[in-house]
Structure formats: structure tokens, C-alpha cells
ZADO-1210 file (C-alpha; in nm, 4 decimals, padded with zeros to 6 digits):
<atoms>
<atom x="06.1293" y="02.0090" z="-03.3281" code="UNK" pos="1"/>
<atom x="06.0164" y="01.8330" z="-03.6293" code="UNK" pos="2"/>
<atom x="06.0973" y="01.4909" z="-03.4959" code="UNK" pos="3"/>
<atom x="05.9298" y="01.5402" z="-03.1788" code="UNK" pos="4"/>
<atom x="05.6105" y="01.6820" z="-03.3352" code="UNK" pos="5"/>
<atom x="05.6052" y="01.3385" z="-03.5431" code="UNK" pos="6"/>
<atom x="05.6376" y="01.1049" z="-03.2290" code="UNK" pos="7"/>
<atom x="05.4317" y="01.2939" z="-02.9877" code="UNK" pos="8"/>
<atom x="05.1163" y="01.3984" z="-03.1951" code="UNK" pos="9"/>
<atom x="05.0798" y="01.0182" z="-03.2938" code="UNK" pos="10"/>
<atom x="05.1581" y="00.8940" z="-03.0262" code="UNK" pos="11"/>
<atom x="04.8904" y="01.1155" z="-02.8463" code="UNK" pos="12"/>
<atom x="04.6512" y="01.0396" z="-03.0787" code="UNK" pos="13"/>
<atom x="04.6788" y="00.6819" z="-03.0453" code="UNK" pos="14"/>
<atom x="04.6450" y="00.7071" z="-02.6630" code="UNK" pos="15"/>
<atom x="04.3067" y="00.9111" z="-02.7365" code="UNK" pos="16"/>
<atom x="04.1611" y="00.6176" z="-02.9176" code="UNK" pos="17"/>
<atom x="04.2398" y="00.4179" z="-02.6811" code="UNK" pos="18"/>
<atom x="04.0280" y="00.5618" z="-02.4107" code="UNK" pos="19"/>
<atom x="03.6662" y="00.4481" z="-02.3470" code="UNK" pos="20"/>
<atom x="03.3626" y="00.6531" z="-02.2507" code="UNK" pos="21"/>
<atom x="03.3330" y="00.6793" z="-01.8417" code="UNK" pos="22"/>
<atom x="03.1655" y="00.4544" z="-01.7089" code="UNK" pos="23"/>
<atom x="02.8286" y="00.5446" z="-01.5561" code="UNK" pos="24"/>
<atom x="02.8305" y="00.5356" z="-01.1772" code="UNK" pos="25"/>
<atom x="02.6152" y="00.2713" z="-01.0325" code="UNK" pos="26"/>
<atom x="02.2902" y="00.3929" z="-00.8020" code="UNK" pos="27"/>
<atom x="02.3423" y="00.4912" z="-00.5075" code="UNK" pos="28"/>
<atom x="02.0160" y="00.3056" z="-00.3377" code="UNK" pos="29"/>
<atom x="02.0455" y="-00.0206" z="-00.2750" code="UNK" pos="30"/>
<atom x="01.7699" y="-00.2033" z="-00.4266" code="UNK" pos="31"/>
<atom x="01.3929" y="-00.2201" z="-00.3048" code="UNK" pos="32"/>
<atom x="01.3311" y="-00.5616" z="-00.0834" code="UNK" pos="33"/>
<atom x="01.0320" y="-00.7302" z="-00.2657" code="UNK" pos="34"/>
<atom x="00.8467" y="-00.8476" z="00.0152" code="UNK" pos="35"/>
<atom x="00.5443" y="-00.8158" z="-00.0594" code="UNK" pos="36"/>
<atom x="00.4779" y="-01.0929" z="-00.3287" code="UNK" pos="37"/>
<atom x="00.6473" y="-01.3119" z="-00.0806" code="UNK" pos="38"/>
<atom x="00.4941" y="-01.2060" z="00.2142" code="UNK" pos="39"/>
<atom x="00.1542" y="-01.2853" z="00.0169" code="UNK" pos="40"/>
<atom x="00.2792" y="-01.5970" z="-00.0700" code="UNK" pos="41"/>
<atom x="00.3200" y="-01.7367" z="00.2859" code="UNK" pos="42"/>
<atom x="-00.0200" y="-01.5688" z="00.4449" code="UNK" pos="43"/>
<atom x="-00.2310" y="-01.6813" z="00.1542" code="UNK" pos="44"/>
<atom x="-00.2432" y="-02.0982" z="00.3168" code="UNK" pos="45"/>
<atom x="-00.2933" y="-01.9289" z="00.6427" code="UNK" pos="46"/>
<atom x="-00.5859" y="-01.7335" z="00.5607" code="UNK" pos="47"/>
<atom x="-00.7501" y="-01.9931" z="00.3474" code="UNK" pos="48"/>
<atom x="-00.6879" y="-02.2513" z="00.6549" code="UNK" pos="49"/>
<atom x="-00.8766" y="-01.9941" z="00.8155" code="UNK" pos="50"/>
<atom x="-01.1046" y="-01.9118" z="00.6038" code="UNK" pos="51"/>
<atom x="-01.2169" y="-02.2948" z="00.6147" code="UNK" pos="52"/>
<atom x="-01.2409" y="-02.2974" z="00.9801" code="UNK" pos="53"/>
<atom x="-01.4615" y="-02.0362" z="01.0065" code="UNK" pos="54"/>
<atom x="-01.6698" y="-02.1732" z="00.7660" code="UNK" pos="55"/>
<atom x="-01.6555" y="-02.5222" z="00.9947" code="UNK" pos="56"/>
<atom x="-01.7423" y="-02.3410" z="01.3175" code="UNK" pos="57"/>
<atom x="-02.0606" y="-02.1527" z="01.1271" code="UNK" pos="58"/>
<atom x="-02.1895" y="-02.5176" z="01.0325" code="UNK" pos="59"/>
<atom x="-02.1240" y="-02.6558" z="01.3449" code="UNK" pos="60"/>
<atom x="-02.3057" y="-02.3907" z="01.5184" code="UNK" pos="61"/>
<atom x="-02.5586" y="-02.3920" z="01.2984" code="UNK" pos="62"/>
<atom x="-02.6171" y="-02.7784" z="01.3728" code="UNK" pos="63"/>
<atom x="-02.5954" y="-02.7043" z="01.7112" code="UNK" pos="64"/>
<atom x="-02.8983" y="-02.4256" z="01.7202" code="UNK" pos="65"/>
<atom x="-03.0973" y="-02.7081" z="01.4941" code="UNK" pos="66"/>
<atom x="-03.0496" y="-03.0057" z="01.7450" code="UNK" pos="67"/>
<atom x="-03.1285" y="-02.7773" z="02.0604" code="UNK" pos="68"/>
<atom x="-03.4577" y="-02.6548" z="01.8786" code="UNK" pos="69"/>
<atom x="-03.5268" y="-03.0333" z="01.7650" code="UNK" pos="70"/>
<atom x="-03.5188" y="-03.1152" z="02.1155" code="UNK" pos="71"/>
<atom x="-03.8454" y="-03.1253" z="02.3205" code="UNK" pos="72"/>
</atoms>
């Protein structure tokens, strides 16, 4: 019984050190998309392109009204 006590307890011990802490499971969401930043990216030409033509179309008009009330 002796001999057995000396090769099992070490050897059990040795497997005990051996082991690592668990791992920790990953999440079980997958990850939020982050469309928003790019979303923004690709509207912010658009609106600016817009932005611009509105602004073109208010100065046209605007010449427009002046050279109808320049004319007699």
C-alpha cells in the first residue's frame, strides 16, 4: 500500500499542476455592425453636393426675379 501511495499521490499531484484555469466562454452575441460611421461617411458628399445645388438654384432664382423686374 505504501508503494502505491508513493506513485499515485505524485503522480496526481503533478497532473493537478498541470491543469490550466477554464477558459472563459466567448459571448454569445455576435458583434454590433458599425454602420453608422460608415453610413455617414458615404451620405456626407451627397448632402454637401446638395447642399451646393440648392444654394445654385436660390441664386439663380434670385437673378431671375432681378432681370424680370429690370425689364420694362
Amino acid at each position: 500500500m505504501r508503494a502505491f501511495t508513493r506513485l499515485i499521490v505524485p503522480a496526481a499531484l503533478a497532473c493537478c499542476a498541470a491543469c490550466s484555469p477554464p477558459v472563459d466562454p466567448p459571448d454569445e452575441r455576435p458583434p454590433e455592425p458599425q454602420v453608422g460611421a460608415v453610413h455617414d461617411a458615404i451620405l456626407a458628399p451627397i448632402d454637401a453636393a446638395r447642399a451646393v445645388g440648392n444654394t445654385l438654384q436660390e441664386a439663380a432664382d434670385r437673378r431671375s426675379d432681378e432681370a424680370e423686374a429690370a425689364a420694362p
